[in-house]
N, C-alpha and C positions, 0 to 999 in steps of 0.2 A: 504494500500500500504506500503509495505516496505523500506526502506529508509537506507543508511548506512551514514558517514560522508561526503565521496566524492558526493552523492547525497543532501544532505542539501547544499553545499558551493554550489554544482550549481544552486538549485534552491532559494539560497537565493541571486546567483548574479544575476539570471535572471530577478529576481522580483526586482531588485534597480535599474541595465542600463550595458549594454553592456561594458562600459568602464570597468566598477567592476569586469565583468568577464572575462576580459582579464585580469586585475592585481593579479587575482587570479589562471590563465592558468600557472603559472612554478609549481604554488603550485601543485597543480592537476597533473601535469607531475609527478613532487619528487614523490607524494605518489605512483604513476604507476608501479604496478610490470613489465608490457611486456616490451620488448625493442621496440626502435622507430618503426613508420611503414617506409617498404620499398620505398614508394614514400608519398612524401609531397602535394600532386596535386591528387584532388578527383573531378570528374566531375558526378552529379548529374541532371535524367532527368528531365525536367518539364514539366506540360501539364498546360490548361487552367483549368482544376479541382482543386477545391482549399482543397477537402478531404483528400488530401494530402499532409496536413498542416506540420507533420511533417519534411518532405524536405525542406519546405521554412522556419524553424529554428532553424535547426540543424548546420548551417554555423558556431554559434560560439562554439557550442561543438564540430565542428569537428577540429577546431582552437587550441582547449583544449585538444585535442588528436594527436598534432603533427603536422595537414594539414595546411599548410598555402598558399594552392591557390585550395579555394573552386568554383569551378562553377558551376550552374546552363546552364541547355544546352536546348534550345529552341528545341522541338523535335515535336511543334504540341499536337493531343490527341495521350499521349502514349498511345500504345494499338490499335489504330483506323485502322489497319490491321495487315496481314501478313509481307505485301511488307513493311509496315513502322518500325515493329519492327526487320526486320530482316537488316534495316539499320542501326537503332539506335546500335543493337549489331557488324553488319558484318563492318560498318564505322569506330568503334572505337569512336564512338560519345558520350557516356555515359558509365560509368563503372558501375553505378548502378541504378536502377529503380522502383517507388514503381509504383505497379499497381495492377488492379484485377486481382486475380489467374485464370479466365478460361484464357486470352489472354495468359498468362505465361503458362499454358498448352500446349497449341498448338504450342509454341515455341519449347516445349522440344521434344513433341510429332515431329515434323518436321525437328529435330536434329538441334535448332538454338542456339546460344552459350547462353543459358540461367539455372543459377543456383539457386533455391528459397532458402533462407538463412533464412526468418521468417515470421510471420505472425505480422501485424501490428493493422490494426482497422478491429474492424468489419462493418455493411451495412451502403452505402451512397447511396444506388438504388433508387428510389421511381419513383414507374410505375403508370402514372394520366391517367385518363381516360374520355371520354365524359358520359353525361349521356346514363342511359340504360345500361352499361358497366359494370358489380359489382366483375369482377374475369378473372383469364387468361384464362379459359376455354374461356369466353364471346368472346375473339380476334378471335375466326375462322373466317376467312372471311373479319378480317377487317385491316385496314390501321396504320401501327406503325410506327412513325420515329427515325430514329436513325444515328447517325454519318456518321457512315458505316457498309460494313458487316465487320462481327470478330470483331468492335470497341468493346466494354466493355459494353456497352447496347445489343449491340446487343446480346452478347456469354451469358449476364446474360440473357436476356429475351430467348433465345433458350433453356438454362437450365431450366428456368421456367416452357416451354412450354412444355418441355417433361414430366416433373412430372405430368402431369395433362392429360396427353394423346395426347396434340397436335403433330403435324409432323410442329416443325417452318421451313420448307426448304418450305411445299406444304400448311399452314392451315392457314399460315398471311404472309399478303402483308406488305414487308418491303419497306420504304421508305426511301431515303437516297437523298436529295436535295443539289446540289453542291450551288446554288444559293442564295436560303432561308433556314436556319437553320430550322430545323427538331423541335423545339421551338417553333420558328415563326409560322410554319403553324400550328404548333397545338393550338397557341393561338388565329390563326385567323380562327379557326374550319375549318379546311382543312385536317384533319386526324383523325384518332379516340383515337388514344392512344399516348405515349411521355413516353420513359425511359428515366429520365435523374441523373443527379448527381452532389453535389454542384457547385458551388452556382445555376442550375439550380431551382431544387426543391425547392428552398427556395425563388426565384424568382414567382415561379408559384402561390406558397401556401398565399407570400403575395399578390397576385395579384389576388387571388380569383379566377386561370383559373382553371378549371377541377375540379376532385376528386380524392384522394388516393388511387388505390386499392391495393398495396403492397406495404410497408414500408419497406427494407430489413435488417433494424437497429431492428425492432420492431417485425415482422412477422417472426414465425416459417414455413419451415426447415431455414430458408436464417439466421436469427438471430444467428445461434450458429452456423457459420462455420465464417471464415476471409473472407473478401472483398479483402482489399488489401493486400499484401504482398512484402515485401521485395527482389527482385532479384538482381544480380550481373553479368557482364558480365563473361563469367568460366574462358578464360584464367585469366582476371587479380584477379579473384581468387585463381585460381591455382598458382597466379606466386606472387601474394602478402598475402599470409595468416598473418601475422600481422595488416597489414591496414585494411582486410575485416573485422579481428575480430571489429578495433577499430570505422570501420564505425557501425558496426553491432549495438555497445553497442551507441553510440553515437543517433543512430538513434530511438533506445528505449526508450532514455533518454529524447528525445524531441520527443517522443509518451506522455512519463510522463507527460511532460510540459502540453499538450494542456487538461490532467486532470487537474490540479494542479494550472497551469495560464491561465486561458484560453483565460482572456481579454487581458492579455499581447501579446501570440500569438498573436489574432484575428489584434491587432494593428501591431503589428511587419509584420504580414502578407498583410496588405495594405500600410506600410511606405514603402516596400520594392518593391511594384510593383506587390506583387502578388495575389493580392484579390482586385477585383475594389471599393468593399463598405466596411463600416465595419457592417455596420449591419446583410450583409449576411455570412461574415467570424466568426460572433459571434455566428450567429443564428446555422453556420456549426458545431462548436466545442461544441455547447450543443446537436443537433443532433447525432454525429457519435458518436458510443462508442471506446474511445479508450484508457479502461482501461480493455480489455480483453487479452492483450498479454500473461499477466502470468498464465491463466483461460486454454485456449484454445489450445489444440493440432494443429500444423500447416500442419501434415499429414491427420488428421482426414477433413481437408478442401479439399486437394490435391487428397483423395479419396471419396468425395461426389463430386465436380465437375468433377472430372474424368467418373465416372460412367453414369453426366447425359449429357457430352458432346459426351460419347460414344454412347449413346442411339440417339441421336439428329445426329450421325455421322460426327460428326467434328473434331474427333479424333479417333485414332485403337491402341492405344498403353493401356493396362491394367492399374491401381493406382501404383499397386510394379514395374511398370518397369519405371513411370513418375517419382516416387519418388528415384527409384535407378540412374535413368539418369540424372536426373534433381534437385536435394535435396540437401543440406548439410547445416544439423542442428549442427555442431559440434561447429560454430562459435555462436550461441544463445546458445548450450548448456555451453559454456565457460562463457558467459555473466552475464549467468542466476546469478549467483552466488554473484556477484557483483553489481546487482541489486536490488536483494532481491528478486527473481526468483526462 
């Protein structure tokens, strides 16, 4: 990993205590070529996923970059439909949001004010199964639970199912339980299969329920594309391009982190309320890779899921027209640089 001087002063305040890298936030301004961002007020979504570590520590980097009223905004599972993300953007509730790319898909594809600015970690999927079960093909016919429809288990496992020839609209029973978590039933062998995503999977696997049949951090195609990625509401991109850059770079910077320190995250991310254990916030940051940002083309993701969600019909819009409507990599391409990108 590459590293310049503005990168050591952060990760050397990170690894001492918050206090340290505030008294080191003018320094970090001075060196700042950009001029300030347009708005000091950054509103960040959050879900009950904790794979999306870097959100929950990037508050004082983004502190270090001029914002000084970060929130976090209660949003539910981002992603967990249509109807819900097209609030999160149409409310003005969140100005930015990390999530899996097929949901961010079908935003763009549906003209919802959504811009994908980068690619962040790769897989946090892991699809368990009962015995007898050893592949996706194996699901015809059987009982999967998940969130909802469109949530991000679901749009991964529809992508899945199409590569291998299923039809997931007519060849699995989706299960979707308001009452009892889609978990639940599947620990209490009431379904056949369970896509979940931290700290799920890492609940299951200590707990000895099920078996693994796809790793999506580990298992080839899903391994070498992004999970989740980086969007931004488009007006306040369009109306604040300084700030997006500096969420942008800030945001990568504590993707670094959860290589770099991971036990500091893992803690930071339960002192703060956003990880209920630490052991499962631990066990998450050795799981997900997410030292592929600099590795991994964030187009080359945008047109494999593109492709397998068209195939599945959950989208009609082509990769170059997702990516022309929906894309702007100018603010990662600016970053990059600065990173050691």
């Amino acid at each position: 990993m590459h590293t310049n001087r503005r990168d050591l002063l952060l990760a050397g305040c990170c690894a001492a205590s918050t206090p340290l890298l505030w008294s080191i936030a003018t320094q970090l301004r001075a060196e700042e070529p950009d001029p300030p961002p347009e708005t000091t007020t950054i509103r960040l979504a959050k879900s009950p996923s904790i794979c999306i570590a870097p959100v929950y520590v990037v508050s004082d980097l983004l502190n270090a970059e001029g914002f000084t009223n970060v929130a976090h905004v209660e949003t539910g599972f981002v992603g967990s439909g249509a109807a819900q993300d097209k609030a999160i953007w149409k409310n003005s509730d969140a100005d930015f949001n990390l999530n899996f790319s097929g949901p961010l898909l079908l935003e763009i594809d549906r003209g919802l004010s959504t811009t994908i600015l980068a690619g962040v970690h790769v897989g946090c999927f892991e699809l368990f199964a009962k015995e007898g079960i050893r592949s996706v093909a194996d699901l015809k016919g059987r009982t999967v639970g998940i969130q909802s429809l469109e949530s991000p288990p679901h749009v991964f496992l529809s992508a899945m199912a199409t590569l291998v020839g299923l039809d997931p609209a007519k060849d699995i029973e989706w299960v979707t339980s308001a009452k009892v978590r889609p978990i639940e039933l599947f620990a209490e062998g009431k379904i056949d299969a369970f896509l979940g995503f931290p700290p799920e999977p890492q609940r299951l696997r200590a707990q000895s329920i099920g078996r693994v049949i796809v790793n999506s951090a580990q298992d080839r195609p899903w391994s070498q594309y992004f999970c989740c990625m980086l969007a931004g509401n488009r007006e306040f991109v369009r109306k604040n391009p300084i700030a997006t850059k500096r969420v942008v770079r800030a945001m990568l910077r504590a993707t670094d982190l959860c290589v770099s320190a991971p036990a500091l995250v893992a803690q930071r991310m339960v002192d703060r309320g956003f990880a209920p254990r630490l052991d499962y916030a631990t066990q998450t940051l050795a799981d997900v890779p997410y030292n592929r940002w600099r590795e991994y083309d964030p187009e080359d993701t945008i047109r494999f899921y593109a492709l397998r969600l068209r195939e599945a019909g959950m989208i009609k819009s082509s990769p170059a027209k997702l990516i022309a409507d929906g894309a702007d990599w100018g603010f990662l391409n600016a970053a990059r640089p600065e990173l050691g990108g």
